[in-house]
C-alpha positions as CSV (number, residue, x, y, z in Angstrom):
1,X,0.0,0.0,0.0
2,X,1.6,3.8,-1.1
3,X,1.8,6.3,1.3
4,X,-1.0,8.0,-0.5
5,X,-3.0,5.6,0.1
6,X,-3.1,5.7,3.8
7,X,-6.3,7.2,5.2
8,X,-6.6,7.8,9.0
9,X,-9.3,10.2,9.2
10,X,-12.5,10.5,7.1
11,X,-16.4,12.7,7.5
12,X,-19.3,10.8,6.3
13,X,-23.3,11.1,6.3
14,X,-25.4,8.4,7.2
15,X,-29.2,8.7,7.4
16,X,-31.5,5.2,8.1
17,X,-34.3,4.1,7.0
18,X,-38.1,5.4,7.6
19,X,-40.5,3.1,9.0
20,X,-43.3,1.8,6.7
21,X,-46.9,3.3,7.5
22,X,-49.4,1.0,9.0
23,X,-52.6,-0.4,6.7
24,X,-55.8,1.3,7.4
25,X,-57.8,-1.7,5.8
26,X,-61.0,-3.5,6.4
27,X,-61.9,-6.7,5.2
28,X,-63.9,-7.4,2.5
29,X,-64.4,-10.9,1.2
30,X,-67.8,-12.5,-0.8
31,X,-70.1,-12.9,2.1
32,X,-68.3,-10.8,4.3
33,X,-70.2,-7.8,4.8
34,X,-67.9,-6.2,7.5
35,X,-65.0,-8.0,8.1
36,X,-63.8,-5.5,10.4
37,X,-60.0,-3.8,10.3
38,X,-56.9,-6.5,9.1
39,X,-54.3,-3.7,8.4
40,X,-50.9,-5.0,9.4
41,X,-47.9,-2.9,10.2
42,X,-44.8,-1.1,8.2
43,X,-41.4,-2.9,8.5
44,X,-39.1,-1.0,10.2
45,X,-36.5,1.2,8.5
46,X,-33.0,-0.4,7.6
47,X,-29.7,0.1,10.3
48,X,-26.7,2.1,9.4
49,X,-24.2,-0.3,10.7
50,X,-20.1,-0.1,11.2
51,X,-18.7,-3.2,10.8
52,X,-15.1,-4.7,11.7
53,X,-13.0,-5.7,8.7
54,X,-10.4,-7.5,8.9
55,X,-8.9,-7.5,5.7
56,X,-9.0,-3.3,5.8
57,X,-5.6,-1.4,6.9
58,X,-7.1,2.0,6.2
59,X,-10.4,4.0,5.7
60,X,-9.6,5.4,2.1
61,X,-12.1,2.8,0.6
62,X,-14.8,5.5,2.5
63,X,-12.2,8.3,0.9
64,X,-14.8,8.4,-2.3
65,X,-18.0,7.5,-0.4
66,X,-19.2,9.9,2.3
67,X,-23.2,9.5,2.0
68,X,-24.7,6.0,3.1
69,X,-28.6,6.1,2.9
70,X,-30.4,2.8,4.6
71,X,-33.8,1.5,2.5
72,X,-37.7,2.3,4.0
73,X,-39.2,0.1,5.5
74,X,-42.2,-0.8,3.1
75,X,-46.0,-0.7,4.1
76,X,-48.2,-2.7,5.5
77,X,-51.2,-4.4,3.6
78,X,-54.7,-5.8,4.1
79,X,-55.0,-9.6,6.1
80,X,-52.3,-7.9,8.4
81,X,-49.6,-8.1,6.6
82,X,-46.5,-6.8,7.6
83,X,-44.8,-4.3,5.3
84,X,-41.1,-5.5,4.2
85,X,-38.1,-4.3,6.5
86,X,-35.7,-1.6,4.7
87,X,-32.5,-3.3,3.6
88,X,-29.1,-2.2,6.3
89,X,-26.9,-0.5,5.0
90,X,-22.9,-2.0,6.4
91,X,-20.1,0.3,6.5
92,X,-16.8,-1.7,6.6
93,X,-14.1,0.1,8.9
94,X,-10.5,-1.5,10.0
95,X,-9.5,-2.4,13.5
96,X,-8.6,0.4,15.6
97,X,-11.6,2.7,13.9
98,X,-13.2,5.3,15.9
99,X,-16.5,6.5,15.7
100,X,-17.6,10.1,17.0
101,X,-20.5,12.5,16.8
102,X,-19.6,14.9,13.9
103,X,-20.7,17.8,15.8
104,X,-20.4,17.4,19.4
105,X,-16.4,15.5,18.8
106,X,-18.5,12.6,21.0
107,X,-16.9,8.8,20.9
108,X,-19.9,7.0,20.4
109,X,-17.7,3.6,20.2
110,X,-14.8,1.8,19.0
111,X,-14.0,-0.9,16.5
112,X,-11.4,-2.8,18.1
113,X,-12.6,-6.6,17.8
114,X,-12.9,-9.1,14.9
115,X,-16.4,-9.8,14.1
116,X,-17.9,-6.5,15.6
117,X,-21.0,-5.1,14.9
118,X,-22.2,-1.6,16.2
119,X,-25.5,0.2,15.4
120,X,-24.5,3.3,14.1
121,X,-27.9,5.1,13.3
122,X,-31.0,2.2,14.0
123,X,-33.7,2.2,11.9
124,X,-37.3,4.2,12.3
125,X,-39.7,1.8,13.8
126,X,-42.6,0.4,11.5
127,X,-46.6,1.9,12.5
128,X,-49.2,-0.6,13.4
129,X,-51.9,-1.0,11.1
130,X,-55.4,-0.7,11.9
131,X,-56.5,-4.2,13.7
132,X,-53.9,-3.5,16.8
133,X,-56.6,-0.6,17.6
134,X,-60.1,-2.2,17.1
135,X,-62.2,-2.6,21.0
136,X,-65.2,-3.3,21.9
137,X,-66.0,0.6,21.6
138,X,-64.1,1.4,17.9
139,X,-64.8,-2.5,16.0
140,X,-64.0,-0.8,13.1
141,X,-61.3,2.1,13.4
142,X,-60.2,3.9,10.4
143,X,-56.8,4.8,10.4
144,X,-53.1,3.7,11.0
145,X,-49.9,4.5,12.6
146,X,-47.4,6.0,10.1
147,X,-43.8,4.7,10.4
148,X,-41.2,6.8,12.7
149,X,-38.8,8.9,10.8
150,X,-35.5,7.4,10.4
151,X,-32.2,9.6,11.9
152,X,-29.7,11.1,10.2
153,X,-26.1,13.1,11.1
154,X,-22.4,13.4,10.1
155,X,-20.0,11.5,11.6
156,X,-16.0,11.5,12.1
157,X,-14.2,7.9,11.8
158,X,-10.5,8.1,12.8
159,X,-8.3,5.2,12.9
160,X,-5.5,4.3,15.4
161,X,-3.1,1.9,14.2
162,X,-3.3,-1.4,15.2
163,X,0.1,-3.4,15.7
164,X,2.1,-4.8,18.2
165,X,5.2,-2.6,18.0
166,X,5.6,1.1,17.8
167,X,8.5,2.2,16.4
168,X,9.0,5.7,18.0
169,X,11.6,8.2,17.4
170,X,12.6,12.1,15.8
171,X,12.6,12.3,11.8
172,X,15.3,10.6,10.0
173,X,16.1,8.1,13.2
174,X,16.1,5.4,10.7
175,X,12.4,3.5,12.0
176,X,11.3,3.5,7.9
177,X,15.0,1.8,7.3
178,X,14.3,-0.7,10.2
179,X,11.0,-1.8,8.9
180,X,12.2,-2.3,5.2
181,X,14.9,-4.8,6.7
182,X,12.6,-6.3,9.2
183,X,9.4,-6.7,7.2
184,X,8.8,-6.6,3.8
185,X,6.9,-3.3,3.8
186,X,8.4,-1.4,1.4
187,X,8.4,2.5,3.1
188,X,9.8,5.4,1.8
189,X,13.1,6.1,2.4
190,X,15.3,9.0,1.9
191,X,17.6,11.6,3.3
192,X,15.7,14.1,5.0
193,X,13.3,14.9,8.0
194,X,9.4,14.0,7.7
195,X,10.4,11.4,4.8
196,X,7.1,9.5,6.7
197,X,4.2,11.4,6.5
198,X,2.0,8.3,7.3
199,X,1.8,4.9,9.5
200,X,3.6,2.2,7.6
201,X,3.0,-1.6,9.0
202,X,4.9,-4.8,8.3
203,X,4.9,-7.8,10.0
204,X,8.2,-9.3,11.0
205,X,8.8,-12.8,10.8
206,X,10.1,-14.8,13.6
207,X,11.0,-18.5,14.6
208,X,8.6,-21.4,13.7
209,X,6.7,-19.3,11.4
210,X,5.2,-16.8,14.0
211,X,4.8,-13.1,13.3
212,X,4.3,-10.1,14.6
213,X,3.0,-6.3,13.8
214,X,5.5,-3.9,13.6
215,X,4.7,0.4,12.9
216,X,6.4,2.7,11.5
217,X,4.8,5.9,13.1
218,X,5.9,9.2,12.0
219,X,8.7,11.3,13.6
220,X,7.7,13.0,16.7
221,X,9.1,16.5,17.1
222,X,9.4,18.2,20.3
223,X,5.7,20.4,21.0
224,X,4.0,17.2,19.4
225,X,1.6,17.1,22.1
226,X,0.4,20.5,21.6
227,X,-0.1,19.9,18.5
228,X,3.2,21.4,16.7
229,X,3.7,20.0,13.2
230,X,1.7,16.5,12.7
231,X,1.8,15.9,16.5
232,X,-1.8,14.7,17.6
233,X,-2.2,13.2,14.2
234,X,1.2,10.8,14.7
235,X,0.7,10.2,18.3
236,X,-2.5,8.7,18.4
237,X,-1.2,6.0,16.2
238,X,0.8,5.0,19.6
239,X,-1.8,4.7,21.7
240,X,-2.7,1.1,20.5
241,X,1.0,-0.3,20.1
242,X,1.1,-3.0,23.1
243,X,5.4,-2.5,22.9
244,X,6.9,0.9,22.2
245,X,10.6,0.5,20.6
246,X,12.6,4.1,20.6
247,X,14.7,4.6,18.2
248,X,17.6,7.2,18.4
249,X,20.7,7.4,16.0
250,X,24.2,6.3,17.1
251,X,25.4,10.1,16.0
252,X,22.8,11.9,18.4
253,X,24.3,14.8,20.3
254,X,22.6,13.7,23.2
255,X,21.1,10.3,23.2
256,X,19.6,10.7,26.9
257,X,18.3,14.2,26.3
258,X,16.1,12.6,23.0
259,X,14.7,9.4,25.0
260,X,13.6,12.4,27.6
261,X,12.0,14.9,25.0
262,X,10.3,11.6,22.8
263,X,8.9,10.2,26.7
264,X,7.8,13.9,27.7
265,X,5.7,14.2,24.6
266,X,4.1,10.7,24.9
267,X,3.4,11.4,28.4
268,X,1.8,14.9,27.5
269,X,-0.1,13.6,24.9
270,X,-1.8,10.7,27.1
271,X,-0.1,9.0,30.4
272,X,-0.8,6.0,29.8
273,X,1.2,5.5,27.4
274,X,4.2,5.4,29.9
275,X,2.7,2.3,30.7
276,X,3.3,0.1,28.3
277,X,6.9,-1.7,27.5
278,X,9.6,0.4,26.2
279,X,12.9,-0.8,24.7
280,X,15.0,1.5,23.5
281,X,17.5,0.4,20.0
282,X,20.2,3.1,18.9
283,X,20.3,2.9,15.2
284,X,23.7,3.1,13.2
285,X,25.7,1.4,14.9
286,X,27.8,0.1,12.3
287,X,29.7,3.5,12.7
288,X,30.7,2.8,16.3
289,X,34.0,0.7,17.5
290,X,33.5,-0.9,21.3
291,X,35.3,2.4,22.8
292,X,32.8,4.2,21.4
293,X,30.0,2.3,22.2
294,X,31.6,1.4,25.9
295,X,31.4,6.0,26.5
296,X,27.3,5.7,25.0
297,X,26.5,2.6,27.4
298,X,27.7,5.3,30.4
299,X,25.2,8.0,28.9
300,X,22.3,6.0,28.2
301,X,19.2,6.5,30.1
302,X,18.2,4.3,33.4
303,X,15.5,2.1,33.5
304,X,15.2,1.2,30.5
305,X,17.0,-2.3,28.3
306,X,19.4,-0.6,25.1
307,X,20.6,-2.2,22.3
308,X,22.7,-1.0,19.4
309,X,21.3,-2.3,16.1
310,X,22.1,-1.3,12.4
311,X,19.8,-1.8,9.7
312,X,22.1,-1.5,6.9
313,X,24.9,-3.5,8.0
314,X,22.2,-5.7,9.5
315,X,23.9,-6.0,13.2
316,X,21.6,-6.4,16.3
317,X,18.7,-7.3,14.2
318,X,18.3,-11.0,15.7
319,X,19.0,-10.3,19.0
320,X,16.0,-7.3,18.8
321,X,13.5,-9.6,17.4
322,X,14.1,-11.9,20.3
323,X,14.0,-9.4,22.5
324,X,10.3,-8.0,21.3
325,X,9.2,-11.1,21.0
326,X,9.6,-11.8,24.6
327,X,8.5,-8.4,25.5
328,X,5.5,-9.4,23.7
329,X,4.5,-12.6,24.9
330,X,5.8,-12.0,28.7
């Protein structure tokens, strides 16, 4: 999938279905005088519905489809019969969709489960046709219930990237490099800041045929959280990343003073995030001998497990996979 293609945020209209009217009818058969009322009742309008998909990375399949209209329900008829229901109308959306209120910024829910189904917009209920009313005082009442309107609104889908690693860092730490050599995602890559301008995955394969999810989310600058450059837009792609995995460059001036400014913004942004698993990887390291690396090991930040790794002379890579892996499954 091409950059361009990558849709994480997308407006559309959805309006349901009316319910059919009710049948005012009376009977009338040879013989039968007065048969007395046998209207039946409207079907009910058709659901807008979200549903999961899992074969769906991203919403630009809704990029060129924003208005979704359910069917009417249809109308009841004489010997009570019941009018048709209007046909649901299903809106695929990936894993890790949101769903708010296009005017009030409300989360109504989340799509976060295989196999989910939520009622976006239900339906207007069918009337009741003219029997449901008939008493000993009214045997023969003439008129109906006409079907409830159906509902209608704009509403704001944004998706947050489902995958099991996060690959965190500034622009141009080398996390589109790392995912080229560890998956076969094929990112773009080139020499400059904000070469990622959105969420690549891959899945990296491991031992015995496992796998796991691996993202390449955008560089994080310092102000993120407030919303400097791309910041809210990147970061909420972390939120659902179960392991975070820093990257910071080998030449850093400051490799401690970077883990501090990417964990500030994360923790800015949303606390929890400091919860999950962190490892931290410092890319390039095929430029450093074991002096050099012995002075970084005495800098690094404390509490969290370093490696040095380097994509392009391939170094560290096997011993990082292991280590994810167990960070994962712990």
């Amino acid at each position: 999938m091409t950059e361009g293609n990558f849709v994480d945020y997308i407006k559309i209209h959805a309006e349901s279905g009316k319910g059919g009217r009710g049948s005012m009818h009376l009977h009338r058969e040879k013989y039968i005088d007065k048969g007395g009322p046998d209207g039946g009742d409207g079907g009910r309008g058709g659901h807008v519905i979200i549903r999961a998909n899992t074969n769906m990375w991203t919403l630009y399949p809704l990029k060129f489809k924003k208005h979704f209209r359910a069917e009417h329900g249809g109308d009841g008829s004489k010997q009570r019969s019941t009018g048709s229901d209007g046909k649901d109308v299903y809106i695929d959306v990936p894993l890790g969709t949101i769903i708010r209120d296009g005017e009030t910024q409300e989360i109504l829910f989340e799509i976060t489960k295989e196999n989910t189904e939520q009622k976006l917009l239900p339906g207007g209920m069918g009337g009741r046709g003219n029997w449901h009313f008939k008493s000993s005082t009214n045997q023969t009442p003439r008129y109906a219930q006409p079907g409830v309107e159906g509902q209608e609104g704009w509403f704001q889908l944004e998706l947050k990237v489902l995958a099991d690693v996060g690959l965190v860092g500034f622009p141009n730490a080398g996390k589109s490099t790392l995912l080229s050599v560890l998956t076969s995602a094929k990112p773009k890559i080139a020499d400059y800041a904000f070469t990622t301008l959105k969420p690549n995955l891959g899945i990296v394969e491991y031992r015995d045929f496992q796998t796991f999810v691996m993202a390449d989310i955008p560089g994080i600058i310092e102000g993120a959280a407030e919303g400097k450059g791309l910041g809210h837009r990147f970061l909420r792609h972390i939120e659902r990343n179960s392991t975070l995995l820093f990257l910071i460059p080998a030449d850093s001036d400051d490799i401690k003073k970077e883990y501090n400014v990417l964990l500030n913004e994360l923790k800015q942004h949303n606390p929890e995030l400091l919860d999950k698993d962190r490892l931290l990887a410092i890319s390039k390291s095929d430029m450093l001998d074991d002096e050099l690396k012995a002075e970084i090991k005495q800098e690094l930040p404390e509490g969290i497990q370093t490696l040095f790794i380097s994509s392009v002379a391939q170094q560290g890579l096997t011993e990082l996979k292991d280590t994810l892996w167990e960070m994962l499954n712990d």
